[in-house]
PDB file with one MODEL, atoms N, CA, C and O in Angstrom:
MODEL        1
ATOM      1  N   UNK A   1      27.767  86.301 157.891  1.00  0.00           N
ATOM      2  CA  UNK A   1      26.512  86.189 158.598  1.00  0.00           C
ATOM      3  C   UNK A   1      25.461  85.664 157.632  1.00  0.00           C
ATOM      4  O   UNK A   1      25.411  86.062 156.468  1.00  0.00           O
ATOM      5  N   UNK A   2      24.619  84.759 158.136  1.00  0.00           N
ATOM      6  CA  UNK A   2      23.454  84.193 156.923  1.00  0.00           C
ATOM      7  C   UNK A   2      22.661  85.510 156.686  1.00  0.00           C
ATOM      8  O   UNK A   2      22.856  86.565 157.290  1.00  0.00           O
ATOM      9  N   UNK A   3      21.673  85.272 155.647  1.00  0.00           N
ATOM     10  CA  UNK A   3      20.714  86.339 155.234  1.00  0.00           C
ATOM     11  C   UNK A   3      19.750  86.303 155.906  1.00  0.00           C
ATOM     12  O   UNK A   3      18.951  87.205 155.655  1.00  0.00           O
ATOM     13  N   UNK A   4      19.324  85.268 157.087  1.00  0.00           N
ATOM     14  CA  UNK A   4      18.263  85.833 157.478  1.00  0.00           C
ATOM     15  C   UNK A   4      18.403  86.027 158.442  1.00  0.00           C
ATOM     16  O   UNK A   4      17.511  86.652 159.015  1.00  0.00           O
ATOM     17  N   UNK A   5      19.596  85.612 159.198  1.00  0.00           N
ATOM     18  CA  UNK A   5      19.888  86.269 160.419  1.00  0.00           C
ATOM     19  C   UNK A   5      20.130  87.714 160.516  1.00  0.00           C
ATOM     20  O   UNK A   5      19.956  88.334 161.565  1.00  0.00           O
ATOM     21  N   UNK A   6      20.522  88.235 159.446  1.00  0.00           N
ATOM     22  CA  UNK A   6      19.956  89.353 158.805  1.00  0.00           C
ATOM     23  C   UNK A   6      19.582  90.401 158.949  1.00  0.00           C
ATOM     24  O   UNK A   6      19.973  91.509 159.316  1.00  0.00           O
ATOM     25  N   UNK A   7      18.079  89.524 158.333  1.00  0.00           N
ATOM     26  CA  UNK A   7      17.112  90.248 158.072  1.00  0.00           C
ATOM     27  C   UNK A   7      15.933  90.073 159.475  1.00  0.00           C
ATOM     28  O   UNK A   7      14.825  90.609 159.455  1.00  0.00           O
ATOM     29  N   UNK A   8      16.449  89.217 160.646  1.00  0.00           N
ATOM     30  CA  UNK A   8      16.006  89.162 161.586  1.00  0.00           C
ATOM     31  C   UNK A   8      16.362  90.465 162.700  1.00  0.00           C
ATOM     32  O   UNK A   8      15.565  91.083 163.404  1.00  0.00           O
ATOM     33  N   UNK A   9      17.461  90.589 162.611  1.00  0.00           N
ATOM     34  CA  UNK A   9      18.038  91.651 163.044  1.00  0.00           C
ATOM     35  C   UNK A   9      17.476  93.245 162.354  1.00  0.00           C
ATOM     36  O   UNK A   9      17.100  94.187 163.051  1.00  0.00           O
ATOM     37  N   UNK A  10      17.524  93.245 161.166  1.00  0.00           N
ATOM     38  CA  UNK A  10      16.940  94.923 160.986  1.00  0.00           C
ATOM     39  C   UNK A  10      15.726  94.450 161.311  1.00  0.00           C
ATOM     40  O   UNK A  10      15.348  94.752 162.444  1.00  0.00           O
ATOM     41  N   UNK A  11      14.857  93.668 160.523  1.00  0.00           N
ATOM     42  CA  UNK A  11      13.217  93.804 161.204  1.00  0.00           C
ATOM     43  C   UNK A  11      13.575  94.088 163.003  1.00  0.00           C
ATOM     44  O   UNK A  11      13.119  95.207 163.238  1.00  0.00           O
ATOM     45  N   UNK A  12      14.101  93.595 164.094  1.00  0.00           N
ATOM     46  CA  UNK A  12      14.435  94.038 165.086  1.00  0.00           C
ATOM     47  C   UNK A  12      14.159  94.869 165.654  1.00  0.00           C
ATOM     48  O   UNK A  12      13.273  95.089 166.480  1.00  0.00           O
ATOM     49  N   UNK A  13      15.452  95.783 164.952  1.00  0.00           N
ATOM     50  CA  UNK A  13      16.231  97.035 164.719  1.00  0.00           C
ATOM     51  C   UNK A  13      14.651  98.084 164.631  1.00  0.00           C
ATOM     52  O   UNK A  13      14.209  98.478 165.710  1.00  0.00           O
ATOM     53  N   UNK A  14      13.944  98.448 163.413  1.00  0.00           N
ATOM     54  CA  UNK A  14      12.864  98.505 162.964  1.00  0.00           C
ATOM     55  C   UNK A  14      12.028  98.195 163.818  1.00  0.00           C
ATOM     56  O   UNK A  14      11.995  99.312 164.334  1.00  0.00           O
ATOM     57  N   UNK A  15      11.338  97.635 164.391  1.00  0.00           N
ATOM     58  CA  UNK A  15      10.470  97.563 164.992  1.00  0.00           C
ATOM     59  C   UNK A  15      10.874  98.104 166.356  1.00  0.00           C
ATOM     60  O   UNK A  15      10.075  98.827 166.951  1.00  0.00           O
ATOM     61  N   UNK A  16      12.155  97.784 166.944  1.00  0.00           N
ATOM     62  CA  UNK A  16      12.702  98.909 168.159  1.00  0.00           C
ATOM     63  C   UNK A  16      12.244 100.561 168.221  1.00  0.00           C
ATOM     64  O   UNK A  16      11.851 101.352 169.079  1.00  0.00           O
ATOM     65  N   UNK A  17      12.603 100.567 166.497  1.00  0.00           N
ATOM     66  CA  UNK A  17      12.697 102.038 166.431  1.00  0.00           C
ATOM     67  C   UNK A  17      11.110 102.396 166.459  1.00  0.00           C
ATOM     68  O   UNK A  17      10.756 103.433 167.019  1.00  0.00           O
ATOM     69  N   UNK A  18      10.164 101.539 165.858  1.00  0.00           N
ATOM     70  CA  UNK A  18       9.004 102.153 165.659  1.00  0.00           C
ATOM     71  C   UNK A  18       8.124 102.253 166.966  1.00  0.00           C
ATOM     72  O   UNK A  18       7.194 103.055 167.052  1.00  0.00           O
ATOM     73  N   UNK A  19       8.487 101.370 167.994  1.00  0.00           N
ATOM     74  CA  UNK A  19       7.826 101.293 169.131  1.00  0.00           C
ATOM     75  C   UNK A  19       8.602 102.643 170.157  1.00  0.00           C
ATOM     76  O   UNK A  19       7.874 103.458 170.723  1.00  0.00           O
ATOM     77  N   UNK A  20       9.762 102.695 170.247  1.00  0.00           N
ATOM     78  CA  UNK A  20      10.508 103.713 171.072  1.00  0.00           C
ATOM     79  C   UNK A  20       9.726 104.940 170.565  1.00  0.00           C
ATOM     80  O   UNK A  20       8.689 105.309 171.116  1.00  0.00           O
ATOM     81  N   UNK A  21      10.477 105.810 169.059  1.00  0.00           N
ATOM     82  CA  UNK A  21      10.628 106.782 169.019  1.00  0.00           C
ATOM     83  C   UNK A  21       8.945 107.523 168.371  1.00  0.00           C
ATOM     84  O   UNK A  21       8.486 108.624 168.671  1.00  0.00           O
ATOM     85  N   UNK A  22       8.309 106.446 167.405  1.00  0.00           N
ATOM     86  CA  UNK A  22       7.660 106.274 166.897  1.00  0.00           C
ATOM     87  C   UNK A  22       7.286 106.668 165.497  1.00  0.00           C
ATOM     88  O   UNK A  22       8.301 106.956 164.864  1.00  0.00           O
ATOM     89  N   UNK A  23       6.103 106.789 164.739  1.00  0.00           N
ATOM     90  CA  UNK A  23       6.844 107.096 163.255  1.00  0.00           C
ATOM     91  C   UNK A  23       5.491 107.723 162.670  1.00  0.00           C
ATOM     92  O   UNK A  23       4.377 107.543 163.162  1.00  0.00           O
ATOM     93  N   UNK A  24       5.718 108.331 161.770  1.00  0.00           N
ATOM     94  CA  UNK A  24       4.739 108.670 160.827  1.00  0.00           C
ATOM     95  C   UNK A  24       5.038 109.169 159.476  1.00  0.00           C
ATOM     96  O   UNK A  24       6.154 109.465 159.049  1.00  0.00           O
ATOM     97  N   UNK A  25       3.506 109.252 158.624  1.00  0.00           N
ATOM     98  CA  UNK A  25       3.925 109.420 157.489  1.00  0.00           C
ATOM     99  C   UNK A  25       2.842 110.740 157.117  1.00  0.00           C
ATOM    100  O   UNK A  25       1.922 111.115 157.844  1.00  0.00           O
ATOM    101  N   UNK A  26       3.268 111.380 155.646  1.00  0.00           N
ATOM    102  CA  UNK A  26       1.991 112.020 155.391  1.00  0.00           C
ATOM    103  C   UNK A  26       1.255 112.061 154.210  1.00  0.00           C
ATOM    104  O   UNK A  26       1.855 112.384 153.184  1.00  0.00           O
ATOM    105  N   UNK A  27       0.423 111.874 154.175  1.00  0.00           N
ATOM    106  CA  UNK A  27      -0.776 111.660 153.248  1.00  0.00           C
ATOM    107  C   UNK A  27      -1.347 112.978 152.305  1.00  0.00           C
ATOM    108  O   UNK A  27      -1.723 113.966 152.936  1.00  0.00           O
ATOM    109  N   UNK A  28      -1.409 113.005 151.024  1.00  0.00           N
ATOM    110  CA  UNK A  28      -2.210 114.077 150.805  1.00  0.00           C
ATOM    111  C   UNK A  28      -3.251 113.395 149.895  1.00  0.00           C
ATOM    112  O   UNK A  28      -3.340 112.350 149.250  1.00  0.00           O
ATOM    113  N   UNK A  29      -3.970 114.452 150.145  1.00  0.00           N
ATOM    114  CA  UNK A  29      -5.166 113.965 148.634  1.00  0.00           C
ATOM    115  C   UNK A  29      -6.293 115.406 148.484  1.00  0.00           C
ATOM    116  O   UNK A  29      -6.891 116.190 149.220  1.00  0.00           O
ATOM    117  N   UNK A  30      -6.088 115.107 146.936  1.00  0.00           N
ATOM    118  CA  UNK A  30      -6.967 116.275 146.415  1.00  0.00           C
ATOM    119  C   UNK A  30      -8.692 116.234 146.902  1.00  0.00           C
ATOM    120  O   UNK A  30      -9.459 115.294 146.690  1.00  0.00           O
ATOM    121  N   UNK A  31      -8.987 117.384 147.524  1.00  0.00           N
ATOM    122  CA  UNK A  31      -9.833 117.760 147.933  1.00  0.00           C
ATOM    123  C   UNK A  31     -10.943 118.819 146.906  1.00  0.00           C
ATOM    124  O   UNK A  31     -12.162 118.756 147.064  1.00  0.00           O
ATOM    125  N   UNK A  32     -10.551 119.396 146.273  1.00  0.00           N
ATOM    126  CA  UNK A  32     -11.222 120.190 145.054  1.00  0.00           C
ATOM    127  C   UNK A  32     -10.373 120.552 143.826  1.00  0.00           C
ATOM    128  O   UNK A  32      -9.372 121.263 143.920  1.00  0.00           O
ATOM    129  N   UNK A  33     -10.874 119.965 142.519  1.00  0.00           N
ATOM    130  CA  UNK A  33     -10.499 120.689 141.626  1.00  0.00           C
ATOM    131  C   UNK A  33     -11.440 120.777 140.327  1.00  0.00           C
ATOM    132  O   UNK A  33     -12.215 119.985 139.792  1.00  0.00           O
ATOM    133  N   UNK A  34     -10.834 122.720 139.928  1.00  0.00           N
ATOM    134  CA  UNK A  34     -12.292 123.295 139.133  1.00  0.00           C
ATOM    135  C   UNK A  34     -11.253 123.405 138.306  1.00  0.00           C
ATOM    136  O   UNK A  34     -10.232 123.574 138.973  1.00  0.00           O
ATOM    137  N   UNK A  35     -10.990 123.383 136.874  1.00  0.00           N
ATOM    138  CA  UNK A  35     -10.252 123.789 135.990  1.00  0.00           C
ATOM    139  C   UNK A  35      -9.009 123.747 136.063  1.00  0.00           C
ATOM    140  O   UNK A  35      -8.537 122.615 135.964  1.00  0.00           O
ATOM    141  N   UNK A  36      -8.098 124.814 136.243  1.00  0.00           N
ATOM    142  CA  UNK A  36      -6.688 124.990 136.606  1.00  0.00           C
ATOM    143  C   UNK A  36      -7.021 125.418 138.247  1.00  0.00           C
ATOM    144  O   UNK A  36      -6.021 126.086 138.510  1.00  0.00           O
ATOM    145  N   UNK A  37      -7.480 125.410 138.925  1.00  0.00           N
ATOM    146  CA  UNK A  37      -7.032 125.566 140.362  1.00  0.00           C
ATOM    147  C   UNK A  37      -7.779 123.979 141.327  1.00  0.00           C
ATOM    148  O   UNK A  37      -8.847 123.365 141.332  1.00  0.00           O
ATOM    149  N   UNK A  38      -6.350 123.888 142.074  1.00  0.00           N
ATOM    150  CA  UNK A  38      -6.059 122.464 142.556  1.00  0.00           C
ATOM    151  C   UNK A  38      -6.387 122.766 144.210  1.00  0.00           C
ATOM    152  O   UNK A  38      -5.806 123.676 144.801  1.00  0.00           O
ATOM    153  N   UNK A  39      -7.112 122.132 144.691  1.00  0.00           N
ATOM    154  CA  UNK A  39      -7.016 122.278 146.236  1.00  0.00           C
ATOM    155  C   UNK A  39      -6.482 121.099 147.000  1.00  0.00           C
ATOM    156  O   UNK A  39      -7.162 120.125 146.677  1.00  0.00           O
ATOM    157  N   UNK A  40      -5.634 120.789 147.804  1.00  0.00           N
ATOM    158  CA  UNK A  40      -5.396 119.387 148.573  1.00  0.00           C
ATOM    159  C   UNK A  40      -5.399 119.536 149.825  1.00  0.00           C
ATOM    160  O   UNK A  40      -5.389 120.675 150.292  1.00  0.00           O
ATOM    161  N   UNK A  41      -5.412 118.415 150.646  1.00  0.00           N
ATOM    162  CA  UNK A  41      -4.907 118.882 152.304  1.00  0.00           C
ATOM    163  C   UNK A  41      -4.164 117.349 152.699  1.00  0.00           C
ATOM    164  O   UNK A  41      -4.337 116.211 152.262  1.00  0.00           O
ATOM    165  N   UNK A  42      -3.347 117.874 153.645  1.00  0.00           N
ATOM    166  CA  UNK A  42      -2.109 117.252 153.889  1.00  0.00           C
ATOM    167  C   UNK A  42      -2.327 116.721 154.681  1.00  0.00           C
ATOM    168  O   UNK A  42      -2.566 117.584 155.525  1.00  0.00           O
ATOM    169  N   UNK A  43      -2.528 115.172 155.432  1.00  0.00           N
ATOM    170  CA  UNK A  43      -2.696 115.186 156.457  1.00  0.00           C
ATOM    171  C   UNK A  43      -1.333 114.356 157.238  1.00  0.00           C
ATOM    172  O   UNK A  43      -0.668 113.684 156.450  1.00  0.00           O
ATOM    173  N   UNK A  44      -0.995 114.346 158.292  1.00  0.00           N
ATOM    174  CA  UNK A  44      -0.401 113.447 158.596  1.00  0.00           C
ATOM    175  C   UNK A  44      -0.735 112.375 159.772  1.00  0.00           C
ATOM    176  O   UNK A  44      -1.323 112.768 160.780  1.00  0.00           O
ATOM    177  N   UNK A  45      -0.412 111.231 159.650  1.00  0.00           N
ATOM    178  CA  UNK A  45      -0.815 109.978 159.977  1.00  0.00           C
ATOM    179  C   UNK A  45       0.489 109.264 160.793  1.00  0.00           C
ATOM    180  O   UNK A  45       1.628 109.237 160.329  1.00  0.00           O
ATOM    181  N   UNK A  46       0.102 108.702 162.079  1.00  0.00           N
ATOM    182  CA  UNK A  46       0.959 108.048 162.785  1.00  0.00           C
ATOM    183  C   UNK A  46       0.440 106.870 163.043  1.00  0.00           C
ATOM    184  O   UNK A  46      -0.707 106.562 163.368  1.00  0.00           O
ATOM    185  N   UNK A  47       2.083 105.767 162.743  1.00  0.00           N
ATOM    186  CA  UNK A  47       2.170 104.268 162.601  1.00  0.00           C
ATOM    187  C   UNK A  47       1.494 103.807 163.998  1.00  0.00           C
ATOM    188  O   UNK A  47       1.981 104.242 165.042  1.00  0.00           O
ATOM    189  N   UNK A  48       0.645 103.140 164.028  1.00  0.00           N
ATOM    190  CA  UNK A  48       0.607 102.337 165.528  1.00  0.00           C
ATOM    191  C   UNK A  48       1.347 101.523 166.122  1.00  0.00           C
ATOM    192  O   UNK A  48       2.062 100.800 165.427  1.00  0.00           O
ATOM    193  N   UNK A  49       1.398 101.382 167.848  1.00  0.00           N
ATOM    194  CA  UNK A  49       2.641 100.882 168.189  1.00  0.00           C
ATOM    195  C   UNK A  49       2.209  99.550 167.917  1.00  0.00           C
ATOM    196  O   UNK A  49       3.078  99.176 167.129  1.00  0.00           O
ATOM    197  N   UNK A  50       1.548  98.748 168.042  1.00  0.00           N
ATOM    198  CA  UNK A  50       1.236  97.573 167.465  1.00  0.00           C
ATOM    199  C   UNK A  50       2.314  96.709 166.274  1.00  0.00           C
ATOM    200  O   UNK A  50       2.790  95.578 166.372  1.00  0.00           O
ATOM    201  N   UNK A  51       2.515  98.068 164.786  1.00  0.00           N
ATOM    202  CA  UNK A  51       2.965  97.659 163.899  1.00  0.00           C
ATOM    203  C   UNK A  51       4.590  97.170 164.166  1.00  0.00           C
ATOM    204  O   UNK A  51       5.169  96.313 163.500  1.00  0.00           O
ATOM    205  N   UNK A  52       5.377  98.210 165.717  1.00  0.00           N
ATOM    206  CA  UNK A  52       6.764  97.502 165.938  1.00  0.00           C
ATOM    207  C   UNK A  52       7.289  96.242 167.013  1.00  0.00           C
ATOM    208  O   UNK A  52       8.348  95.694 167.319  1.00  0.00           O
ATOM    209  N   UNK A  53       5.778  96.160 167.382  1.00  0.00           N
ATOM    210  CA  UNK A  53       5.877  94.832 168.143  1.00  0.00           C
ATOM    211  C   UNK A  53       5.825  93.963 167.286  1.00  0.00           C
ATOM    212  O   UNK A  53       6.642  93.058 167.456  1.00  0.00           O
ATOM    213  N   UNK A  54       4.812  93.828 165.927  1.00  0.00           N
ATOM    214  CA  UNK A  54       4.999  92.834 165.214  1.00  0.00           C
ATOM    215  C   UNK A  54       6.311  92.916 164.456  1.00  0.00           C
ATOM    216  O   UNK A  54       6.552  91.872 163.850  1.00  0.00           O
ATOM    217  N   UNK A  55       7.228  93.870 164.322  1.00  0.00           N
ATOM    218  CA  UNK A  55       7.944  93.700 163.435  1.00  0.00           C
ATOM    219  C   UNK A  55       9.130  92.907 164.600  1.00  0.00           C
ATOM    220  O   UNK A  55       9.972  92.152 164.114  1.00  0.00           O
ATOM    221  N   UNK A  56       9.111  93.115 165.912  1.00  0.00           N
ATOM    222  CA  UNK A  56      10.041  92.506 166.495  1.00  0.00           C
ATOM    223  C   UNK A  56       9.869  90.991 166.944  1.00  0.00           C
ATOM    224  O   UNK A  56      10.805  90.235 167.204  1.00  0.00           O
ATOM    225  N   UNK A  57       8.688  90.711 166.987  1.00  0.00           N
ATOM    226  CA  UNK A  57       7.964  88.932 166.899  1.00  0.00           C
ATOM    227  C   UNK A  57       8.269  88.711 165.498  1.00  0.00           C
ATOM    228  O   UNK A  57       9.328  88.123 165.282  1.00  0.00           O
ATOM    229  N   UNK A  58       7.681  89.001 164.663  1.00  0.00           N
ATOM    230  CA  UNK A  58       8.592  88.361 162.476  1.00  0.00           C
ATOM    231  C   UNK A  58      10.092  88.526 163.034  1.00  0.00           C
ATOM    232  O   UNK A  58      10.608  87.502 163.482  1.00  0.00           O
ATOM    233  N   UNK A  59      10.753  89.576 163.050  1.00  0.00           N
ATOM    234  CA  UNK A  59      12.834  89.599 163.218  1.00  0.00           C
ATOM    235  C   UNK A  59      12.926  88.385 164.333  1.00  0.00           C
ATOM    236  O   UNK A  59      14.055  87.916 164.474  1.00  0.00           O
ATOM    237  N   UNK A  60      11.979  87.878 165.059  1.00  0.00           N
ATOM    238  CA  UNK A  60      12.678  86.771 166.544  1.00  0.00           C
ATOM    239  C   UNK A  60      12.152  85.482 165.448  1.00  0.00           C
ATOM    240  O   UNK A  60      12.998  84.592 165.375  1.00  0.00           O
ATOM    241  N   UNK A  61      11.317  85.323 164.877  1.00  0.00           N
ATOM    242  CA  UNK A  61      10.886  83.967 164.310  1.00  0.00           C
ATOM    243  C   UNK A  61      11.899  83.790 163.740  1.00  0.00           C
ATOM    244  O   UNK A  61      12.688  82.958 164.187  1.00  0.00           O
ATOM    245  N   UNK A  62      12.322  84.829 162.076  1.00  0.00           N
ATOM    246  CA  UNK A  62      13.402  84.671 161.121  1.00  0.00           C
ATOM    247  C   UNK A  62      14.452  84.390 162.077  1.00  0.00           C
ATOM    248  O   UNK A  62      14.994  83.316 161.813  1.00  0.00           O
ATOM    249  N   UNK A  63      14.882  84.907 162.985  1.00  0.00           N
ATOM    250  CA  UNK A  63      15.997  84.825 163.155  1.00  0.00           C
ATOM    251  C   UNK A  63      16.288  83.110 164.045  1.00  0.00           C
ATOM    252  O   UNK A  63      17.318  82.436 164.024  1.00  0.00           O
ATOM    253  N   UNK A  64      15.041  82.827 164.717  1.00  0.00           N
ATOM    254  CA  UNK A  64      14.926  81.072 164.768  1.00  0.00           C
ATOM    255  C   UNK A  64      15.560  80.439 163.875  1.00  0.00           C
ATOM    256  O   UNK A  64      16.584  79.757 163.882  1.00  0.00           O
ATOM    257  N   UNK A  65      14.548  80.864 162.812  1.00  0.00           N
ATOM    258  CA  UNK A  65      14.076  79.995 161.400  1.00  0.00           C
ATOM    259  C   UNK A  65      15.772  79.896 160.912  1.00  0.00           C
ATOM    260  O   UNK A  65      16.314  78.792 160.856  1.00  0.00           O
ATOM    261  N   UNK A  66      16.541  81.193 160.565  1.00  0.00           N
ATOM    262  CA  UNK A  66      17.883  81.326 160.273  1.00  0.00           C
ATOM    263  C   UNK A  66      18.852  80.647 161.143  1.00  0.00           C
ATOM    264  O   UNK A  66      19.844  80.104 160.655  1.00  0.00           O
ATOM    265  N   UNK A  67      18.636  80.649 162.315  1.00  0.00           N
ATOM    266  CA  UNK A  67      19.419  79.789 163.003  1.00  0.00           C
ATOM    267  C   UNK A  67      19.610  78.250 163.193  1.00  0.00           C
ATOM    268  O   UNK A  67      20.503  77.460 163.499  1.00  0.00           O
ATOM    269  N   UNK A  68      18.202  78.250 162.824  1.00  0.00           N
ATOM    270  CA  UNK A  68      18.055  76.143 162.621  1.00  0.00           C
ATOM    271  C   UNK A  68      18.384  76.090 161.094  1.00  0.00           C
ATOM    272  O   UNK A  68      18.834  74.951 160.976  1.00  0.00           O
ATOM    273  N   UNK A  69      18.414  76.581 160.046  1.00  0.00           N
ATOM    274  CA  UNK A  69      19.271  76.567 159.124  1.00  0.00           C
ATOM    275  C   UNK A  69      20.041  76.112 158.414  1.00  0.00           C
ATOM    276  O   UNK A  69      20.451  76.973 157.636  1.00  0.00           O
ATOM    277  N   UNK A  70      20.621  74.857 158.208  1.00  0.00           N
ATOM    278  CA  UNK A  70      22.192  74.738 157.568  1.00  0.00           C
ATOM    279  C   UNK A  70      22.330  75.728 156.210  1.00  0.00           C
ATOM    280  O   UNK A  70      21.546  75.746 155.260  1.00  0.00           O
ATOM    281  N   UNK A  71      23.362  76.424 156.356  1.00  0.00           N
ATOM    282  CA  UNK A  71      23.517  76.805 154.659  1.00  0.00           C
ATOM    283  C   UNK A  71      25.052  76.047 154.565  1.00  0.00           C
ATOM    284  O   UNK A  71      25.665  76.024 153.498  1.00  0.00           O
TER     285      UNK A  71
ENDMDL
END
């Protein structure tokens, strides 16, 4: 299989997954610190569905782009 047919396919794949199931990540960051005592808070943050539509429009171009191709 070429490489970018690929890599058209997981971007795909990936962007399927991020629009279906959806995704997130989590963030921390220090919020107070006095000496030796550390305070943080955790937050967590979810991907917008936006980000797996684009990933499935980039996987359909590459996978054009890979298909007109010669290797």
């Amino acid at each position: 299989m070429r490489p970018l047919l690929l890599i058209g396919v997981i971007l795909i794949g990936l962007g399927a997954f991020v629009l279906i199931r959806g995704g997130s990540f989590t963030s921390r960051e220090d919020v107070l610190k006095v000496g030796d005592l550390k305070v943080t808070a955790t937050e967590e943050q979810s991907i917008p569905p936006w980000v797996g539509v684009a990933g499935i429009i980039a996987g359909a171009i590459v996978i054009v782009v890979g298909a007109r191709t010669r290797t």
